[in-house]
Rosetta silent file (secondary structure, phi, psi, omega in degrees, C-alpha in Angstrom):
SEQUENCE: XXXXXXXXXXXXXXXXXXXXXXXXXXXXXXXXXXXXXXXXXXXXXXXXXXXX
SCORE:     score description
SCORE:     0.000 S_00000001
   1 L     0.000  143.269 -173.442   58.938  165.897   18.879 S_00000001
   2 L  -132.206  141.310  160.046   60.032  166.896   22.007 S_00000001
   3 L   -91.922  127.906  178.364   63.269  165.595   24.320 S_00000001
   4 L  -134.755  172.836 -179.869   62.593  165.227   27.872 S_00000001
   5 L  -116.181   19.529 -179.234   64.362  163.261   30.920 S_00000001
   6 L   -78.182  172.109  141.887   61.131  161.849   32.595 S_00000001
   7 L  -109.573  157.918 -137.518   60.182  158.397   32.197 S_00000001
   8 H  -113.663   49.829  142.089   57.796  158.157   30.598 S_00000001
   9 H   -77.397  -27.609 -176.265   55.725  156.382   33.080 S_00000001
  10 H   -76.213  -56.485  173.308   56.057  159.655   34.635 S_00000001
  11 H   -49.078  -72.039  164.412   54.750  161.528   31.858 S_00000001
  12 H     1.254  -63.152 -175.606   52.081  159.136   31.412 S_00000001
  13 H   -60.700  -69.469  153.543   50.939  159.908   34.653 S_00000001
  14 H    -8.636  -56.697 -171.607   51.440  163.340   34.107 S_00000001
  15 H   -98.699  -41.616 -175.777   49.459  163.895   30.788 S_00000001
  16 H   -55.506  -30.426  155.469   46.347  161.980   31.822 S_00000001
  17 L   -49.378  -10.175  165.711   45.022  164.974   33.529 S_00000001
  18 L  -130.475   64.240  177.135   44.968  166.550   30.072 S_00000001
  19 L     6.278   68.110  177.505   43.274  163.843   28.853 S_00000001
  20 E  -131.017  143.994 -160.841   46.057  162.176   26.408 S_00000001
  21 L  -112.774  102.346 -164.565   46.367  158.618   26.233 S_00000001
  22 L   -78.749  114.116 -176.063   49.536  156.351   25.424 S_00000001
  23 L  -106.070   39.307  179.870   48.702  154.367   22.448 S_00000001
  24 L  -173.537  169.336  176.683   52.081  152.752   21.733 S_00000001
  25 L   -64.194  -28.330  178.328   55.466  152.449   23.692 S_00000001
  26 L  -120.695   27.890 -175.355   56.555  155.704   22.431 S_00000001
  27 L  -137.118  140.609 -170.397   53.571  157.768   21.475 S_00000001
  28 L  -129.881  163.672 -167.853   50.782  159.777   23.148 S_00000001
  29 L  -148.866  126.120  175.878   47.630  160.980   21.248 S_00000001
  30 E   -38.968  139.714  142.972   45.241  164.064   22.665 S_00000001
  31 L   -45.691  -72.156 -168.071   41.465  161.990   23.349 S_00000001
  32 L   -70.098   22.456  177.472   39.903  165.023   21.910 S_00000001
  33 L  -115.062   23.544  156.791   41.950  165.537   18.406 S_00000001
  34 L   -80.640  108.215  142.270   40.016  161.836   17.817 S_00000001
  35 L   -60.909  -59.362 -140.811   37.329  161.715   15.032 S_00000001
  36 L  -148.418  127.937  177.132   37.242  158.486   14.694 S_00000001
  37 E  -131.375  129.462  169.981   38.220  155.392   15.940 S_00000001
  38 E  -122.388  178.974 -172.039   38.142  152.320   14.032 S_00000001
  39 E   -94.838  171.453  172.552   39.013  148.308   14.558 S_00000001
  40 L  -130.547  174.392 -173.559   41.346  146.609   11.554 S_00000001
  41 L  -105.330   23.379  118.609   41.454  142.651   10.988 S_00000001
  42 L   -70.307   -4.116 -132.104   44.753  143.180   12.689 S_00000001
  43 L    61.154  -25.152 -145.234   43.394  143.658   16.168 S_00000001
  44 L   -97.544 -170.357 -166.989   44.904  146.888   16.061 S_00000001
  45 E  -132.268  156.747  165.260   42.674  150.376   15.594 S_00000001
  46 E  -131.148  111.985 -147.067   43.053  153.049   13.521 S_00000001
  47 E   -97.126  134.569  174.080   42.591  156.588   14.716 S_00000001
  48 L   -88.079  161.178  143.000   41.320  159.791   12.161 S_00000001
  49 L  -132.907  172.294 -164.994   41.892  162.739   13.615 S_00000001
  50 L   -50.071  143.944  104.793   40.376  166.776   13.825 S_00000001
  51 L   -93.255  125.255 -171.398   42.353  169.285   11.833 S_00000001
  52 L  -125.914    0.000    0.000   41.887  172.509   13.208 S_00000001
């Protein structure tokens, strides 16, 4: 976890050029540390990801 003073629309912005993606109000997730992405019979998805 890291503390910063952006907002993090700014970051947002920021981080998409290294292809990371906000999948929650407070969380951002690499694209490419995705295996897998699957749907749930919530609507919501559930992501595996690489360990490397």
């Amino acid at each position: 976890m890291f503390l910063i003073k952006e907002k993090l629309f700014e970051l947002e912005e920021r981080l998409e050029a290294y292809d990371y993606v906000r999948i929650s109000k407070i969380d951002f997730m690499d694209i490419d540390s995705i295996a897998t992405l699957s749907p749930k019979t919530s609507g919501r998805f559930e992501a595996s990801l690489i360990n490397e």
